[in-house]
C-alpha positions, 0 to 999 in steps of 0.5 A: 337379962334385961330386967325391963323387958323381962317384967313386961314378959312376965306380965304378958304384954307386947314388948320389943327387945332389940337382941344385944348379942347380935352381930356382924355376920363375918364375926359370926360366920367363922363359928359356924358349924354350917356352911353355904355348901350344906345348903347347896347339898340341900337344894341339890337333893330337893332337885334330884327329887322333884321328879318325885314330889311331881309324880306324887302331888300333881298340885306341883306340876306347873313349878316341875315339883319344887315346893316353893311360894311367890313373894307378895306386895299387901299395899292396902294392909300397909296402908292400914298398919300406917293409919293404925301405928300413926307412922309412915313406914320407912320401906315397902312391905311384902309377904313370903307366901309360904300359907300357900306352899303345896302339900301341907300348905305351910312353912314346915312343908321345905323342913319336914318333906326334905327331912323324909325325902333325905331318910328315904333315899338313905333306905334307898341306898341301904337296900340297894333299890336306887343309884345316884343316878337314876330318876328318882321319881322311882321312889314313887315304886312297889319295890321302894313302898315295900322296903318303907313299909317296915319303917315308922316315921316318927314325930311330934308337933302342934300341927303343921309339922305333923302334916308335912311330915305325915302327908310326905312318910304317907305317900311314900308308904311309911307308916306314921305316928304324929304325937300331938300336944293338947294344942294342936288343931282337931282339923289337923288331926283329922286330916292326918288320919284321914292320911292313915297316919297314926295320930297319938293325942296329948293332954300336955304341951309340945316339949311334952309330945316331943319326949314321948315321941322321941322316947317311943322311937328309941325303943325301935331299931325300925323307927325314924324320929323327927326331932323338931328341936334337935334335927340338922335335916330339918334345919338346912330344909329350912334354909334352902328357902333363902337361896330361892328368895334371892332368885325372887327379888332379883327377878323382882327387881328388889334391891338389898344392900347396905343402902337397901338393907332387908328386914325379916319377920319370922313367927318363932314357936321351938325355932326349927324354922324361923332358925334354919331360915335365918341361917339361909338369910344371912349365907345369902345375904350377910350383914344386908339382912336383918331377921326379927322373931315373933311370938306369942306373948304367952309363949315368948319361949326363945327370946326368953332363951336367947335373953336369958342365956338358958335356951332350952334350960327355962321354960316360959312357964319358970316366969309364971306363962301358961302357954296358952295362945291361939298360935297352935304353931307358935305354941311352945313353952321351951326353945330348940337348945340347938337352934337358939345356940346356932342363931341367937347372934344372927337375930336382931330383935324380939317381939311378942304379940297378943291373941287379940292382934293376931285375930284383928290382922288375920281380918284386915288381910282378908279384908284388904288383901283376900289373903287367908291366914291361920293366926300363927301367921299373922305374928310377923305382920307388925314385925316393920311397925314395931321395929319402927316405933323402937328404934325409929332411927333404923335405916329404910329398907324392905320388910318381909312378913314371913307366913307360915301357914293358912290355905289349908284351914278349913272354911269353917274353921277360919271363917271363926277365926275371921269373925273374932277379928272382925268383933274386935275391930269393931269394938274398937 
């Protein structure tokens, strides 16, 4: 473990570690247990569903039901992390729009929805209700709500995979228990409920709600479990989503290539994300792409991971965290065993990143972009600077901040979150 890096994680403060197990992708490919065909497959069933999704979020109309966000160029936020940092960034930075991904407006909206989609037409096929062929806007049907009321969706989150999940299991006529950790949002809550989703509240943290929540499914041959940190659905949901920015850059004339290489920002609370998304990138892109996770200095629970070997076997409280942060998303004390295990050579780097910056940044982009952010997705934001600034030698390329969540935060709610920022700053 690195020793130095370490200290700085004990004391909570910003660090940097550039990944020493990180490896050419042809090197790793081979060891996969996954493959470009199971993100294909992926696809393919979001396409046969998008009729569906359609039918059930008429927000979706005008993408013909695919769930899917733009990619964005924040010149002005640029300039002002070039003035902040004191460098010139070596590329162009971007952003992946998924705050405002239709549904439940965040990056779990790809996992969670394709997670329910998939056990959904399973229960289709095992009461013989659809075949392979026909529209599956059917779903939407009294035969098929009949069947999916005898079932519970199952699940634990720190709020935006509850919503995902819950908003999906819910229109399709599930019933739903979403455990929520003690840091999850009451907005979230009350939107969920407002779902007729069964919201089960914690006072303990997410590993916590995710081993009442998975114990609670095992005791019923009726009850679905969403497993956050161990689910191979969700993670090739997840993936799809490098497929289709491929599709985006070219269409925007953004080059990657070893000339061009394209750097990924990634906000990591268990991994679920950032790790299926990293999966997709280097299928799509290989040794072109280069990802980098963010996250909370209070809640460094997969670098800790991946640094120490440990993964899921050390918990960031071990190294004296609370795992306190204001990133409810990224709000997890310990990595997905599974998702650090499949990854950890195909992420570059590490960084951690304070509450205070998370709040300055969700401030300066709305200030210089209109781009309304919850905290959590701010942490890929200085992904490119602090890249730069450890390893000034890298080679020029395209920054891409990955957002996670922020469209559906409640105006006065965010609005909070905007005047924190704005009393740091000017304090500054």
């Amino acid at each position: 473990m690195n020793e130095k890096v370490l200290k700085s994680l004990k004391a909570a403060t910003e660090v940097f570690w550039k990944n020493e197990g990180y490896m050419e992708y042809e090197a790793v490919k081979p060891g996969n247990a996954f493959t470009m065909q199971d993100i294909e497959a992926a696809e393919d069933r979001l396409l046969k569903f998008a009729p569906l999704i359609e039918k059930l979020f008429p927000e979706t109309e005008g993408d013909a039901g695919i769930i899917e966000s733009p990619v964005e160029r924040p010149a002005g936020m640029q300039q002002y992390l070039d003035e902040v940092h004191g460098l010139e960034l070596k590329g162009r930075l971007h952003i992946k729009r998924d705050d405002i991904l239709p549904i439940s407006g965040s990056v779990k909206a790809r996992g969670g929805i394709y997670e329910i989609l998939t056990f959904a037409e399973i229960l289709a096929a095992d009461h013989e209700l659809i075949d392979a062929g026909e529209d599956y806007s059917q779903f939407a049907g009294g035969r098929f709500k009949e069947v999916f009321s005898r079932y519970t969706i199952v699940c634990a989150s720190t709020g935006n995979l509850g919503l995902s999940i819950g908003i999906m299991s819910a229109k399709l006529g599930f019933k739903v228990n979403i455990h929520m950790s003690t840091d999850a949002k009451e907005w979230k809550k009350k939107m969920l409920r407002e779902y007729g989703v069964n919201v089960i509240e914690h006072m303990d943290d997410y590993s916590h709600a995710v081993t009442v929540g998975r114990e609670e499914a095992m005791r019923r041959d009726d009850f679905y479990f969403v497993d956050d940190e161990d689910s191979v659905t969700l993670f090739l949901g997840y993936a799809v989503s490098a497929l289709r920015l491929k599709g985006q850059l070219v269409e925007a004339g953004i080059e990657v290539s070893a000339e061009h290489p394209l750097y990924v920002y990634l906000p990591c609370g268990v991994g679920g994300a950032p790790g299926g998304i990293t999966f997709g990138l280097k299928e799509v892109f290989g040794g072109h792409v280069h990802p980098v996770f963010a996250e909370p200095t209070h809640s460094p629970c997969m670098m800790l991971g991946v640094m120490s070997g440990r993964h899921d076997e050390i918990s960031v409280r071990d190294i004296g965290l609370d795992n306190v942060t204001i990133a409810d998303g990224l709000a997890v004390g310990r990595a997905s065993k599974f998702i650090g295990k499949t990854v950890e050579n195909m992420i570059a780097g590490f960084y951690t990143v304070q509450d205070d910056e998370l709040y300055r940044l969700l401030t300066k982009l709305w200030d210089e972009e209109k781009m309304k952010l919850e905290p959590s997705a701010l942490a890929g934001m200085t992904g490119a600077y602090r890249l730069q600034e450890a390893l000034p030698d890298f080679p020029a390329g395209t920054h891409l901040v990955w957002s996670t969540g922020g469209n559906m935060v409640p105006d006065e709610v965010w609005r909070k979150d905007y005047e924190a920022g704005q009393a740091l700053l000017k304090d500054e």
